[in-house]
C-alpha positions as CSV (number, residue, x, y, z in Angstrom):
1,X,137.8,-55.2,-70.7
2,X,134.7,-54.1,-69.5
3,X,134.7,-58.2,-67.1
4,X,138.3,-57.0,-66.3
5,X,137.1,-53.7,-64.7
6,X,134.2,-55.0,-63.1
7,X,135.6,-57.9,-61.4
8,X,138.7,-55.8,-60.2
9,X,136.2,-52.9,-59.0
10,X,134.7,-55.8,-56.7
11,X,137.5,-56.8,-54.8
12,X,137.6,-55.4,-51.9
13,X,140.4,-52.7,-51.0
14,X,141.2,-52.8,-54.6
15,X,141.5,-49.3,-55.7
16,X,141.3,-48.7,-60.3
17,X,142.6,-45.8,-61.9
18,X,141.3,-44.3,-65.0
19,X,138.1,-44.1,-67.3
20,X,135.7,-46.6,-67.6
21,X,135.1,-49.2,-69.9
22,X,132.4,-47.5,-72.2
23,X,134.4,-44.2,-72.4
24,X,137.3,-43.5,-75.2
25,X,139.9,-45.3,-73.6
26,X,143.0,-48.1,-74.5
27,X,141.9,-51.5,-72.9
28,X,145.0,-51.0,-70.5
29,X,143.9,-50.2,-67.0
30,X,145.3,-49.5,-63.6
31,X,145.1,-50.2,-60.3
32,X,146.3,-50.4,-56.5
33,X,145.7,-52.8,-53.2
34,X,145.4,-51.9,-49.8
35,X,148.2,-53.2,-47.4
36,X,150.1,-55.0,-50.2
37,X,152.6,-53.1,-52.4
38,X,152.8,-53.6,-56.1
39,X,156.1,-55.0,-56.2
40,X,154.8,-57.9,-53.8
41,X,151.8,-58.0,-55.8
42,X,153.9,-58.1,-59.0
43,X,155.8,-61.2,-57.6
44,X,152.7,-63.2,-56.3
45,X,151.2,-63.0,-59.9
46,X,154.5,-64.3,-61.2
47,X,155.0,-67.2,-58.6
48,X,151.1,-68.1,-60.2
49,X,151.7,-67.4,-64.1
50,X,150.4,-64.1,-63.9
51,X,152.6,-61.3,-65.7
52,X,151.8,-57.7,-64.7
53,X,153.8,-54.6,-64.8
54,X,154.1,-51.7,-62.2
55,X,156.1,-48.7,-60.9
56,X,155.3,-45.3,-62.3
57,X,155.8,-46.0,-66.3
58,X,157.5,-42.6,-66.6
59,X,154.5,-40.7,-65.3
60,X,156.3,-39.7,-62.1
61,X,154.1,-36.6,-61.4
62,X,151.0,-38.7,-62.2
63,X,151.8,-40.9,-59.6
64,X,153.0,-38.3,-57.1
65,X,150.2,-36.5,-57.5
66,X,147.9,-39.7,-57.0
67,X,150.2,-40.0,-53.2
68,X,151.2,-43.6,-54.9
69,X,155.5,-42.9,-54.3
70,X,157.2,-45.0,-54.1
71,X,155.3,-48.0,-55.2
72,X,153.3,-46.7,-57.9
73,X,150.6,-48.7,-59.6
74,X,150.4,-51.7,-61.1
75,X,149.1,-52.2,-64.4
76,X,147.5,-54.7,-66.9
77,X,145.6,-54.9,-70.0
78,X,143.8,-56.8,-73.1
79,X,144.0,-57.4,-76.2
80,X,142.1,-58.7,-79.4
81,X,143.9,-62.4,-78.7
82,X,143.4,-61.8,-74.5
83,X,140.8,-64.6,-73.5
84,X,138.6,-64.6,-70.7
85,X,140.2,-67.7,-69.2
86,X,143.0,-65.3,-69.1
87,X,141.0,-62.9,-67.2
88,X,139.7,-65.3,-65.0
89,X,143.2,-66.3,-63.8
90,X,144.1,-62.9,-62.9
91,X,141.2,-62.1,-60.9
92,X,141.6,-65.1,-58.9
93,X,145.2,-64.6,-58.4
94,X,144.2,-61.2,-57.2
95,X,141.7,-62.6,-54.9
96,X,144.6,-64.5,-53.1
97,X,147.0,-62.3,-53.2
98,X,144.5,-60.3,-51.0
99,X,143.8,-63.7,-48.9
């Protein structure tokens, strides 16, 4: 998680949402890009493997509040079997996606 937040908090225009790794926390984090919306963010990943979610995941007033309507955030996690190849392949993704 905490290679997850990090490389994501490097990428330019790349805005993350939440605690950070280190605090109480669920290894889910989310974020936000500059110029691209999450739905065409969402898509890129796919058309590369990569399977995120986004939209407001019935936190509507979190994400008003946060000035993200309509597109919300996008969001992505680990887990115990996530590996860092895995990690890798979303960061790089990212990386174009931004291009």
């Amino acid at each position: 998680m905490s290679k997850l937040w990090n490389s994501l908090a490097d990428i330019d225009g790349l805005t993350l949402y939440g605690p950070k790794p280190g605090t109480p926390r669920t290894p889910t984090l989310s974020f936000t890009m500059r110029g691209v919306t999450t739905d065409d963010i969402a898509v890129a990943l796919a058309k590369r493997g990569v399977f995120v979610s986004n939209g407001d995941f019935y936190a509507a007033t979190v994400v008003e509040r946060l000035g993200l309507v309509p597109d919300g955030l996008l969001r992505v996690g680990c887990s115990c079997y996530t590996s860092e190849e895995e990690v890798d392949r979303l960061i790089d993704a990212l990386k174009r996606v931004q291009g």
